[in-house]
C-alpha positions as CSV (number, residue, x, y, z in Angstrom):
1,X,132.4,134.2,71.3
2,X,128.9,135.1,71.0
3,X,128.5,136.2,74.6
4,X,131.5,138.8,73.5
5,X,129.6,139.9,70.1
6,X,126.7,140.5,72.2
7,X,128.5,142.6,74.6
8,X,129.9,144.5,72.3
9,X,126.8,144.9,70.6
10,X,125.3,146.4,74.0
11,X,128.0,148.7,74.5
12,X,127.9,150.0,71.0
13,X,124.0,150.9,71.0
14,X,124.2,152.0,74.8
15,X,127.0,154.5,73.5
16,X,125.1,155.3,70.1
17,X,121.8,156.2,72.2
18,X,123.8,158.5,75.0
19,X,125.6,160.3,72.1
20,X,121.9,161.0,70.2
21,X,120.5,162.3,73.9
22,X,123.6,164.2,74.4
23,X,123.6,166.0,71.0
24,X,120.0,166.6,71.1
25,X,120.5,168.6,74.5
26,X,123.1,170.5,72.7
27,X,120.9,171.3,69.7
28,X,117.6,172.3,72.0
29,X,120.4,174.1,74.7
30,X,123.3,175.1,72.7
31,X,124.8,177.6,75.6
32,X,124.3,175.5,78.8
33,X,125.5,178.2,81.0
34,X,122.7,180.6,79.9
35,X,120.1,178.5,81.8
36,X,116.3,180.6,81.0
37,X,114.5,178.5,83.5
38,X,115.6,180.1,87.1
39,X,113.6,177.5,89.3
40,X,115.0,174.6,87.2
41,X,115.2,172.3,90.9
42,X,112.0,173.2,91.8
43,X,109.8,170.3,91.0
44,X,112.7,167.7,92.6
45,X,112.9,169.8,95.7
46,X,108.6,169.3,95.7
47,X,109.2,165.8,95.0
48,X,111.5,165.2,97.7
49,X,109.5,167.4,100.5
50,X,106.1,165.0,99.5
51,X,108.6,161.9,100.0
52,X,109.4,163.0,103.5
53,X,106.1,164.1,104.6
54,X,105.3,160.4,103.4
55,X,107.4,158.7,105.1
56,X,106.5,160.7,108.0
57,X,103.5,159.6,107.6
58,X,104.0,156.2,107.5
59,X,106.0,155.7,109.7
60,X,103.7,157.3,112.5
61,X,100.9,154.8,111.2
62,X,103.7,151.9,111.9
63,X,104.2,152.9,115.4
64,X,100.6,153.0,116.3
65,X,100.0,149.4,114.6
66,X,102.9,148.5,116.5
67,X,101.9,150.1,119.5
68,X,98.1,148.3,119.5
69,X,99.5,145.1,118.6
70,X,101.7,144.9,121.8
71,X,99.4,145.8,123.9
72,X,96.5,143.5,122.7
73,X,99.3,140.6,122.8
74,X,100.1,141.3,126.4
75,X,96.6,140.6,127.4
76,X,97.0,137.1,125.6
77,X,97.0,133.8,128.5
């Protein structure tokens, strides 16, 4: 019974908190379809070209390590 109460005492302040967010967006954006900020994607599109270029990165780094590696083990007796 008390696992239930808790549950139910999750849900409840889970549902409380996304109803506060959700009314605050409405009071600081009250027409959502009249956006003002035109580049509004722009930082996550930045965000997601670094991650790329990262991984890029990385994963030329890995081939190189990988790359020494075998041949240095090759020359092992």
């Amino acid at each position: 019974m008390h696992y239930l109460a808790a549950t139910l005492h999750i849900l409840g302040a889970t549902l409380t908190d996304r109803a506060a967010t959700l009314e605050a967006r409405r009071a600081h954006n009250p027409k959502p379809s009249e956006d003002l900020v035109p580049d509004r994607g722009a930082v996550t599109m930045e965000m997601v070209i670094w991650a790329v270029a990262i991984i890029g990165i990385v994963g030329i780094v890995v081939a190189a390590i990988t790359n020494y590696v075998t041949s240095k083990a090759g020359s092992i007796r």
